[in-house]
Structure formats: C-alpha cells, structure tokens
TIDRENVO-353548 format. One record per residue: residue in three letters; x, y, z of N, C-alpha, C in turn. Coordinates in steps of 0.2 Angstrom, whole numbers, padded with zeros to 4 digits, always signed. Atoms other than C-alpha are relative to their C-alpha. Last residue first. Example, Ala and Ser with C-alpha at 12.3 -4.5 7.8 and 13.67 -1.06 7.14 Angstrom:
SER-0004-0006-0001+0068-0005+0036-0004+0005+0003 ALA+0004-0006+0000+0062-0022+0039+0004+0006+0000 
***
This chain:
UNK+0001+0005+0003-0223-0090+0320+0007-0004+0005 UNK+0006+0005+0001-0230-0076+0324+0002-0006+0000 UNK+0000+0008+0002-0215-0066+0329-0005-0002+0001 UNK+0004+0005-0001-0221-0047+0329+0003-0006-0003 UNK-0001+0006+0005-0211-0032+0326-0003-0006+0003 UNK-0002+0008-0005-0218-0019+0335+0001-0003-0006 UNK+0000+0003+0006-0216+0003+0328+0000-0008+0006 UNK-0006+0001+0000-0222+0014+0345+0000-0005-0005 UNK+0002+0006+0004-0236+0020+0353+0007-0001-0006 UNK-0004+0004-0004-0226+0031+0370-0005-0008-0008 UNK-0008+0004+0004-0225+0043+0355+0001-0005+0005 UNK-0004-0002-0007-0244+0049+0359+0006-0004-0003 UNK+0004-0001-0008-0259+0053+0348+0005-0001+0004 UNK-0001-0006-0003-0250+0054+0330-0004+0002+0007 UNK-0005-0004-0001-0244+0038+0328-0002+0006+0003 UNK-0006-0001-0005-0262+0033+0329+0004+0002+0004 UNK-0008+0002+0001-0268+0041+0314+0001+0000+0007 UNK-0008-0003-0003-0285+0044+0319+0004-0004-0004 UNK-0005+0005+0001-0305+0046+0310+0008+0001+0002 UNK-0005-0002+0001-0322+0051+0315+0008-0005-0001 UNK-0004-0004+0005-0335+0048+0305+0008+0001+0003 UNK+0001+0006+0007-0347+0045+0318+0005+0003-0003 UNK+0006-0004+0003-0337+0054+0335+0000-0006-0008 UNK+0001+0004+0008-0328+0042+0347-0005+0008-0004 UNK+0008+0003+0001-0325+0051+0364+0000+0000-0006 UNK+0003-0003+0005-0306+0052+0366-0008-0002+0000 UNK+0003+0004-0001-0293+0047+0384-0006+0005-0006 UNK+0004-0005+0008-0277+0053+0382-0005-0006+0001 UNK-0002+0005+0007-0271+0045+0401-0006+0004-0003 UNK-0005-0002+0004-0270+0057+0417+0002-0007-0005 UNK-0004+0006+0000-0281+0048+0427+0005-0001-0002 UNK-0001+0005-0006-0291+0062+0433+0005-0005-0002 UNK-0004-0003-0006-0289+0073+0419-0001-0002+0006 UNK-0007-0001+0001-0291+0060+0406+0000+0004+0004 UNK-0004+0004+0000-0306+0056+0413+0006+0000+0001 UNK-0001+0003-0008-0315+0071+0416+0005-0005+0001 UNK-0004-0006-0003-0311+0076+0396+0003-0002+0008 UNK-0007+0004+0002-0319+0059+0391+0005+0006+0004 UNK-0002+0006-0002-0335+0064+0400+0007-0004-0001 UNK-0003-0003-0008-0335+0081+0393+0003-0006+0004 UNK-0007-0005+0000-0333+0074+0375+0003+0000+0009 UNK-0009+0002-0001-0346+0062+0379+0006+0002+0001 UNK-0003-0003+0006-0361+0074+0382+0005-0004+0001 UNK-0004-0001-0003-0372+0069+0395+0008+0002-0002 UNK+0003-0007-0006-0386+0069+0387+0007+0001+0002 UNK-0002-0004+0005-0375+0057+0375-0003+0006+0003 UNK-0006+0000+0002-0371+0043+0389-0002+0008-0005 UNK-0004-0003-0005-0388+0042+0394+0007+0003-0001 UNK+0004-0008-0001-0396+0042+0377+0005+0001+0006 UNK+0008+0001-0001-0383+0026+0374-0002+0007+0001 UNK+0005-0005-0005-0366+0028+0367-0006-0001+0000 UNK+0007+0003-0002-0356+0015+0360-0004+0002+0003 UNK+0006+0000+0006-0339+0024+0360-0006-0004+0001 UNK+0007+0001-0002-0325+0030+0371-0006-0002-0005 UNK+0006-0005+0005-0306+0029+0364-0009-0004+0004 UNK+0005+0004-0002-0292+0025+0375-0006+0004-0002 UNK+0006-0005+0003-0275+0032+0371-0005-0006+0001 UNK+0001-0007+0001-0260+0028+0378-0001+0002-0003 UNK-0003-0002+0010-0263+0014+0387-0001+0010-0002 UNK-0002-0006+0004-0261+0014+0405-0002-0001-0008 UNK-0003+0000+0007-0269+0001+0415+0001+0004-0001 UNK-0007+0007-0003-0274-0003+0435+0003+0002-0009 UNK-0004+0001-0009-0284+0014+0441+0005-0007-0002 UNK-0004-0006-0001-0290+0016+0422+0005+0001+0003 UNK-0004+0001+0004-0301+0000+0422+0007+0003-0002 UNK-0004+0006-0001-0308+0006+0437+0006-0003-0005 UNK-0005-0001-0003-0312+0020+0430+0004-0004+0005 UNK-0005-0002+0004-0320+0015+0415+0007+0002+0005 UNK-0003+0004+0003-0332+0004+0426+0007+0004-0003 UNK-0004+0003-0006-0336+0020+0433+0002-0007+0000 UNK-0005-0008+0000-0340+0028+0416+0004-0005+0006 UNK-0001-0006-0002-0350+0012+0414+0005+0003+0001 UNK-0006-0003-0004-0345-0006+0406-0005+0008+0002 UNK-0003-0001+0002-0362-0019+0400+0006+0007+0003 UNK+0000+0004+0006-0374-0031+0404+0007+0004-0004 UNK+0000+0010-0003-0380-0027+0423+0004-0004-0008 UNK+0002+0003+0006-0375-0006+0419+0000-0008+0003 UNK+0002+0007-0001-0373+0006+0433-0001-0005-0006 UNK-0001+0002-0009-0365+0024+0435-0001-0008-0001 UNK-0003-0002-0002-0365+0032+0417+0003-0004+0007 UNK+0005-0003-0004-0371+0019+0406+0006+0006+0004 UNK+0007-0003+0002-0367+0013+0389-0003+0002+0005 UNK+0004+0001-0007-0349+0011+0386-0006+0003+0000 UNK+0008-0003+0003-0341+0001+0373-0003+0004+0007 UNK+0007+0002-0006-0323+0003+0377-0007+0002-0004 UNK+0007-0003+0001-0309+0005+0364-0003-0004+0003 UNK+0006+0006-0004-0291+0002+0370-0006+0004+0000 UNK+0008-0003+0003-0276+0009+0359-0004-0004+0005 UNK-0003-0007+0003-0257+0005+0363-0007+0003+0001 UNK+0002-0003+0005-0264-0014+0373+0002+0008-0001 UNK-0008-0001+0006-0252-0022+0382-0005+0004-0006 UNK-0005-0006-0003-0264-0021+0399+0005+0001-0004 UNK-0003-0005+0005-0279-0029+0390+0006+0004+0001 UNK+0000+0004+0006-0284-0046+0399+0004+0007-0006 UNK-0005+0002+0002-0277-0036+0415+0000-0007-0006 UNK-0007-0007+0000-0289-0025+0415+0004-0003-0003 UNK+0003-0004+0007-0306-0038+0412+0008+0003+0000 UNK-0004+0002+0003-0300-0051+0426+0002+0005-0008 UNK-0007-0002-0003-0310-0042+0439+0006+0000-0005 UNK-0001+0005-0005-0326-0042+0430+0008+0000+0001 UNK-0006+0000-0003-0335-0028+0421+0002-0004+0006 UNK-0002-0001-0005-0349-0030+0410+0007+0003+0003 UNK-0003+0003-0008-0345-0032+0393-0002+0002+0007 UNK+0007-0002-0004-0350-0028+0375+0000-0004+0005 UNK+0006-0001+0001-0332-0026+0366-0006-0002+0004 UNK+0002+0005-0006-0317-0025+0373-0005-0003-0002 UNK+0006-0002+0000-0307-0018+0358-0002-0005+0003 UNK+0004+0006-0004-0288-0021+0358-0010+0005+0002 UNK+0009-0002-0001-0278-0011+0348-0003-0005+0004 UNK+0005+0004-0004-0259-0016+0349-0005+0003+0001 UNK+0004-0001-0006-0248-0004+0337-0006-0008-0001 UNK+0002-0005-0003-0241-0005+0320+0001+0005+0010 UNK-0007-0002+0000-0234-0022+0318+0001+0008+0001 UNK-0002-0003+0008-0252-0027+0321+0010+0003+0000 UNK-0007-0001+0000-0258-0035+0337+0004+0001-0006 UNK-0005+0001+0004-0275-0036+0337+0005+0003+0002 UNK-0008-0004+0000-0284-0039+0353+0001-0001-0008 UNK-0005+0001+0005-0303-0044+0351+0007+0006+0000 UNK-0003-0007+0002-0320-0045+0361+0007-0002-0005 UNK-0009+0001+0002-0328-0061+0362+0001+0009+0000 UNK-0002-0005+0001-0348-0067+0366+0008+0001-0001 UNK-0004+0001+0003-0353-0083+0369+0004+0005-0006 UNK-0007+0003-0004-0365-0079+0382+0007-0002-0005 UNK-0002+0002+0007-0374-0064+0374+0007-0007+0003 UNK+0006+0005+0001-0380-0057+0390+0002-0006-0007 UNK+0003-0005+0006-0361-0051+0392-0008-0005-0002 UNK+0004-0001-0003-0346-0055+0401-0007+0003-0002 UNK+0005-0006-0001-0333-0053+0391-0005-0005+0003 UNK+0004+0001-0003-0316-0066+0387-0005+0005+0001 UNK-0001-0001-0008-0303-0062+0375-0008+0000+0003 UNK+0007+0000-0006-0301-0067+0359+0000+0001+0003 UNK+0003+0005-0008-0283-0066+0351-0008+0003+0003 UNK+0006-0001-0003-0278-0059+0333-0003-0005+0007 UNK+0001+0005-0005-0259-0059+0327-0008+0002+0002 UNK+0003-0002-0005-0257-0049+0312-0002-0003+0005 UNK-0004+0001-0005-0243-0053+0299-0004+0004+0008 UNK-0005-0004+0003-0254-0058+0287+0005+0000+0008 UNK+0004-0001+0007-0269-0067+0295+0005+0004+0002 UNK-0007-0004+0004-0263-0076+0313-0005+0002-0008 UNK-0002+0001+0007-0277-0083+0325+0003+0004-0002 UNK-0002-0005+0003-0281-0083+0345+0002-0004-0009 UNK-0002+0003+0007-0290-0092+0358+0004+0006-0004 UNK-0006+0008-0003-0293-0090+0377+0004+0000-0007 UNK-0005-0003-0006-0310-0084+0372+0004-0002+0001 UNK+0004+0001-0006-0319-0092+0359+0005+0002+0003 UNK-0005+0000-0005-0319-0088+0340-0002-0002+0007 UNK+0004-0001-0005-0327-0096+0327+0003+0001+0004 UNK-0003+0000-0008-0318-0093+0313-0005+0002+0005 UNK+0003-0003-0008-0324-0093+0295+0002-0002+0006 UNK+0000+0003-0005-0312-0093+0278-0004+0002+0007 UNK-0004+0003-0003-0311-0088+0262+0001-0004+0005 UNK-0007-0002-0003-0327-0083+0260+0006-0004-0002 UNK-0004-0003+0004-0340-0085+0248+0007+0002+0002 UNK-0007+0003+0006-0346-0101+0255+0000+0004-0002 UNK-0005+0006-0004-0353-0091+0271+0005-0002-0006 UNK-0006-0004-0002-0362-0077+0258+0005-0005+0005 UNK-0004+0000+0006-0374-0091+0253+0005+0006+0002 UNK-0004+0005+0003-0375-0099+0271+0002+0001-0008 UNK+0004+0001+0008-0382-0081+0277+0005-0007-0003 UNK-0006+0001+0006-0372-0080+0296-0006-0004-0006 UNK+0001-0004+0006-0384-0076+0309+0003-0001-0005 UNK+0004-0002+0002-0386-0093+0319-0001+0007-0003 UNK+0006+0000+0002-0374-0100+0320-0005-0001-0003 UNK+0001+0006+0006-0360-0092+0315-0004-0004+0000 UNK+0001-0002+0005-0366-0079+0326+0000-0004-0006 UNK+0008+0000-0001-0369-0090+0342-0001+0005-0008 UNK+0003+0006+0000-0352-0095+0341-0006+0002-0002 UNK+0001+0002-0004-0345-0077+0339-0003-0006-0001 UNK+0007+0000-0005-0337-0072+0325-0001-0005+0005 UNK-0001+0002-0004-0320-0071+0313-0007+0001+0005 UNK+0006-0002-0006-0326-0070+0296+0004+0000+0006 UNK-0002+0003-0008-0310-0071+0284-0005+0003+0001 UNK+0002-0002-0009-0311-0063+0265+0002-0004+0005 UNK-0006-0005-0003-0312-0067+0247-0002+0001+0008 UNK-0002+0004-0004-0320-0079+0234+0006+0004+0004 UNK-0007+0003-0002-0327-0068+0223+0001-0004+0006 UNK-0006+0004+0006-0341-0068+0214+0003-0002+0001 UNK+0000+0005-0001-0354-0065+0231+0004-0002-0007 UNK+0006+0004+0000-0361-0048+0227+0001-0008+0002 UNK+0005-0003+0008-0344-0041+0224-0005-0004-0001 UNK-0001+0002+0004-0334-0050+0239-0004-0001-0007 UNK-0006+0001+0001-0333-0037+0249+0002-0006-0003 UNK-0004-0005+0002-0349-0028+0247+0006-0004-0001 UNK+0001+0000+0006-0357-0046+0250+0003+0006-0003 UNK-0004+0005+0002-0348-0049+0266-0003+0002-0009 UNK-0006+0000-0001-0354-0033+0272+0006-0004-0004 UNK-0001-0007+0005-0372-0035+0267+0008+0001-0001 UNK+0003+0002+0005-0371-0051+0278+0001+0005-0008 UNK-0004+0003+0003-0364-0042+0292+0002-0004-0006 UNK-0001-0001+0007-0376-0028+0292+0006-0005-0002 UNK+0005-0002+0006-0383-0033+0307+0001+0000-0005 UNK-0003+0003+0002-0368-0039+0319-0006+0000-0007 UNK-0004+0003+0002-0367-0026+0333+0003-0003-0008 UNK-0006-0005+0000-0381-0016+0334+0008-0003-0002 UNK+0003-0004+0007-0392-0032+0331+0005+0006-0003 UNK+0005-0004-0002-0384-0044+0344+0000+0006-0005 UNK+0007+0001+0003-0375-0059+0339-0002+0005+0002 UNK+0005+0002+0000-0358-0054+0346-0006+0001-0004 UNK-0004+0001-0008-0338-0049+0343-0007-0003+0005 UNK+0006-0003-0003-0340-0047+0325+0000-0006+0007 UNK+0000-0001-0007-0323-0045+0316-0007+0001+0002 UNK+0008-0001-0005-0324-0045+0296+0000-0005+0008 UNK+0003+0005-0007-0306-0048+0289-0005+0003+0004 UNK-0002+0007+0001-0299-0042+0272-0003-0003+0007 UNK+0001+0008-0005-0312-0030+0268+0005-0003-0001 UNK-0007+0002-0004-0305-0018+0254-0002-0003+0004 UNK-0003+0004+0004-0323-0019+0245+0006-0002+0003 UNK+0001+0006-0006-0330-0009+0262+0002-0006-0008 UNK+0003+0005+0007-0322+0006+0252+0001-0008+0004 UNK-0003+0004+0000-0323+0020+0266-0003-0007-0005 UNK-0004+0001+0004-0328+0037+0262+0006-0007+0000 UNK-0007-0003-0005-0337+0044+0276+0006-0003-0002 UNK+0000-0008-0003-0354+0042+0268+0009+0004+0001 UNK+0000-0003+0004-0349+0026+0259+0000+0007+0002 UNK-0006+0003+0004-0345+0016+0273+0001+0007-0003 UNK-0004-0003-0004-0361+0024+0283+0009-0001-0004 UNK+0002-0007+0001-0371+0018+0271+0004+0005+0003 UNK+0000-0004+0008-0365+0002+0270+0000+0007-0002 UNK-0006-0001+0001-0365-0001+0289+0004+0003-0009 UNK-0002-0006+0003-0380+0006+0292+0006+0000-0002 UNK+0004-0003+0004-0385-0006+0305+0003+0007-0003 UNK+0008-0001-0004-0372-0015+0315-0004+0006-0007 UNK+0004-0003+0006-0355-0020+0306-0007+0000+0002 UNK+0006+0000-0001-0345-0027+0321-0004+0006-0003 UNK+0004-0001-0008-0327-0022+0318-0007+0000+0000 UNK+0006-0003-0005-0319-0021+0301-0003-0004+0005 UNK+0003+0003-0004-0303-0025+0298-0006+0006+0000 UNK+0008-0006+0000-0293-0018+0282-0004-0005+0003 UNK+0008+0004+0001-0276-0025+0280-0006+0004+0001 UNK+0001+0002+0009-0256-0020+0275-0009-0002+0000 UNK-0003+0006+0005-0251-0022+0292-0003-0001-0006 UNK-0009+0002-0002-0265-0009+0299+0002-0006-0003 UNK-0004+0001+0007-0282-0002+0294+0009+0000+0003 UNK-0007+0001+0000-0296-0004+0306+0003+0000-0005 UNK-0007+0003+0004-0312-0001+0301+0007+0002+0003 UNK-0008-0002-0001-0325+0001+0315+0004-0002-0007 UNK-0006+0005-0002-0345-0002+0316+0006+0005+0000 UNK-0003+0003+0004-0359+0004+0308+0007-0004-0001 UNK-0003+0005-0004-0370+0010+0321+0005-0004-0005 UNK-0002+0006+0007-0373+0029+0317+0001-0008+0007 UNK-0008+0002+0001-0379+0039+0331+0000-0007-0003 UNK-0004-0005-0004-0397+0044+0334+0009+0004+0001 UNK-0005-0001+0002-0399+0029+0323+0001+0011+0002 UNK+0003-0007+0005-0418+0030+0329+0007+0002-0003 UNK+0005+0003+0001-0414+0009+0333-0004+0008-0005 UNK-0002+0004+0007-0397+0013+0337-0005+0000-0005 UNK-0006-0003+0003-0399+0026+0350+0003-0003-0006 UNK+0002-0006+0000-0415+0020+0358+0004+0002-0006 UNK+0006-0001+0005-0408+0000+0358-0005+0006-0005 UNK+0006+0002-0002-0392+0003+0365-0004+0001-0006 UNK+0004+0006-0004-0377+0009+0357-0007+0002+0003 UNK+0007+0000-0003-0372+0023+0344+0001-0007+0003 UNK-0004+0000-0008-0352+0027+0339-0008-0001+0005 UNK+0005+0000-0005-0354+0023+0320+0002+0002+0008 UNK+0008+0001+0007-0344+0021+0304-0006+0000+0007 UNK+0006+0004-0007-0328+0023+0319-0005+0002-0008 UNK+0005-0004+0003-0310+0026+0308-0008-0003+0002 UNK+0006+0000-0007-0295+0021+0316-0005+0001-0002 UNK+0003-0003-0002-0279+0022+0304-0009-0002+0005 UNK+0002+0002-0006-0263+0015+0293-0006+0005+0004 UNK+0004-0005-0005-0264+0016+0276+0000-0003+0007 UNK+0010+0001+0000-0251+0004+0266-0002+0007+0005 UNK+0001+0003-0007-0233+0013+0263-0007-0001+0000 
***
C-alpha cells in the first residue's frame, strides 16, 4: 500500500522567524493517492528534507501558493532534487502567476513535465487527485491556496490570507485544514487566532493543523493556543511542529476512505 501522511519540513512565518529560521520554513509533503506533494518550499527546503528524512526526489507535484520568500525560495532547488540536477524530465509545478513569472528559473522550467498557473475558481486532475485553487486575500495579489482531494481524505491548505467572509465556506468539505497563522489578535495581510475562530464558528473539520508561526504566535506557545481552541470549539485542533509528521486516519474516524469521479 503507497504511504499515506502529513509531514511539515517547517512551521516558521514572518520575516523574524524565517529569516533567523527560528523555525524551519521548508514547506509540507503531502503523501496521498500513490503521490508526493510538496507545498511552498521556502528556505531550507533541502535541508530540512534531508534532516527529517524525506526524499524530495519522490516529488511528483510542487505546490507553491505565492511569490513570497518564506513561501516559494527553495523552489528551484526543489525542482532540481526532483528531477536529478535537471536529467530527467519529471514533475508538475502548480504556482501562482506572479511565480511563474517571475520566480521560476527557465532552466529548471523545461525540466518539468508540466507547469500550471493556477488562479482561483480553477482546478486540475494528476493521478487520481483532484486539485482546486481557491481564492486568498493577500499582499501578494495573485496568490492561491489549495484543496486536494485525494482518495484518502480532503486537505485543504489556505495559505497566506487575510480573512474574508467567503474564506469558511471555500473549505467546509475539507477532512484536514491547515491555516497559516501569524498573529494573535490583528493581522492586515494574514489569518489570526481570532480569525481562526471565526472560521471554527461556521466549519467542522476534523482536524485542523496550526502552522506559520511568527515571534508573536511562538511567545505565546502554540501548543497552548491550539489546546484553547479545540476546547472551545470542540474540533481536534494541532499546532504544527518542524518535523512533525501524521497519519490522518489516525486522528479522527469522522476522516474516512472517498472515491473520487474526476472524469
């Protein structure tokens, strides 16, 4: 049976927290439907790969949700781990307009497979996984987040977002739902604690993973922060650690097998 699993290569945001890698930023691997996603590869993604034992060569589709440093840095490097210096011809980008742009290295580009520029509203099929864009609000205007829908479970990662009415009920089918958040009360660019509990008051999922910690957020210890939550709002709600890594299944039995018609 392929690996199924969650595995964070980082849980640092903002500039402080990235920049003295106070906390890792190397992104997310996904591993569901037989694939291996990884999620906005920000600095240190190699490193971190390696540290915590994941083989960025299994890449099959690179996910980066905006142009911004923490984010989409090690993208490049990324591409090149996964297709051996650039030999092979292998992979899928998915990314943000403004990434394919203007980040993306034109000799790793032709090594791919295939790049997608995603834009909100949209969606794409690779194996049997459905992937849709969803909207965000976000200095970064051509930014994206990202549902996958896996035979698995429904993940959905919001990524680097404000909060706007529409935001809940873009995710309200997701199993899993990872939040970037970086402030505790206020943010003009991106989700807070108290954003989270809005989002809480209209959704259930059943499990909801914290991560993108800025100073504020980590003064403040995540854990406990996650703890509060889930006992207010009574949903399993996790703060991200680097390294760390779940088996789905085993968080909650309301996650469940989905067959998925794509086609």
């Amino acid at each position: 049976m392929a690996e199924v699993g969650v595995t964070f290569l980082g849980t640092g945001g903002g500039p402080l927290v990235v920049s003295k890698q106070i906390r890792s930023s190397g992104g997310i691997i996904v591993k569901a439907g037989g694939l291996q996603f990884h999620i906005d590869p920000g600095p240190g993604a190699l490193v971190m790969g390696k540290f915590y034992g994941e083989n960025l060569r299994s890449n099959s589709v690179i996910l980066v949700s905006h142009n911004h440093l923490a984010h989409s840095n090690d993208v490049n490097a990324v591409i090149s781990a996964m297709t051996n210096a650039g030999r092979d011809k292998k992979g899928i980008l998915i990314a943000s307009k403004e990434f394919v742009e203007q980040g993306l290295n034109q000799h790793f580009s032709d090594k791919l497979n295939n790049k997608i520029t995603a834009e909100a509203g949209k969606s794409t099929e690779v194996g049997n996984t459905k992937i849709i864009f969803t909207k965000t609000e976000h200095s970064e205007k051509t930014g994206i987040g990202f549902k996958l829908l896996t035979p698995e479970f429904n993940l959905s990662y919001v990524g680097d977002t404000k909060y706007f009415n529409e935001l809940p009920e873009l995710h309200k089918d997701a199993d899993i739902l990872i939040l970037n958040v970086l402030a505790l009360k206020h943010s003009q660019t991106n989700l807070s604690v108290v954003d989270v509990e809005k989002i809480l008051t209209k959704i259930k999922p059943a499990l909801v993973i914290l991560t993108h910690f800025s100073a504020e957020l980590i003064d403040a210890d995540p854990l406990y922060v996650a703890r509060e939550l889930q006992n207010k709002h009574e949903v399993q709600v996790i703060a991200a650690r680097d390294g760390m890594t779940i088996n789905p299944s085993s968080y909650s039995a309301q996650l469940k097998q989905k067959t998925l018609n794509l086609y």
